[in-house]
C-alpha positions in Angstrom: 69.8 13.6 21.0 67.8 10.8 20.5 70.2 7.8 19.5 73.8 7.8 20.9 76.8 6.8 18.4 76.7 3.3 20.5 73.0 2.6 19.8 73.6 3.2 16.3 76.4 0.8 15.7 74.0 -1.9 18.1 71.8 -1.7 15.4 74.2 -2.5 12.5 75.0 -5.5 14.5 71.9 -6.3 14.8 71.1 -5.7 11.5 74.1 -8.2 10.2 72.8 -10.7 13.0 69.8 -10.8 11.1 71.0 -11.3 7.8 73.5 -14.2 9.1 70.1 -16.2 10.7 67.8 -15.8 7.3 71.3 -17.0 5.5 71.9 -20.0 7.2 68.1 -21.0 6.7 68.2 -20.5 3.6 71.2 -23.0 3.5 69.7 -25.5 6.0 66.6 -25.3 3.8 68.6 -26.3 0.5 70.5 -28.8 2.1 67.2 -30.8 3.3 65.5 -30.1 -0.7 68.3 -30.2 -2.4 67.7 -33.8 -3.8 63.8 -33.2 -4.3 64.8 -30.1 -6.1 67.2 -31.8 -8.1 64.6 -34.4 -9.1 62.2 -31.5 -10.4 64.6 -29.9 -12.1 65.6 -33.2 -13.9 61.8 -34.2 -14.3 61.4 -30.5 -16.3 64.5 -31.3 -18.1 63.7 -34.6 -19.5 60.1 -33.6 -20.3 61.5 -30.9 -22.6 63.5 -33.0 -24.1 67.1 -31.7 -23.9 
């Protein structure tokens, strides 16, 4: 046998572990360019006219 039940459940920790981390970066990263992305967004809108 080459992984034991316990190794394999490890890795579906690790696995969620993972996806928590690039989630909250992705959240950190929006909250810090949130307002410059807002601005953009508003800068598109009003050049388009609507």
């Amino acid at each position: 046998m080459l992984f034991s039940p316990k190794e394999k459940g490890q890795g579906m920790v690790e696995y969620a572990l993972i996806i928590v981390l690039i989630a909250i970066v992705i959240i950190v990263v929006l909250t810090i360019l949130g307002t410059q992305i807002s601005r953009v967004f508003s800068q598109i809108s009003s050049a388009l006219g609507t």
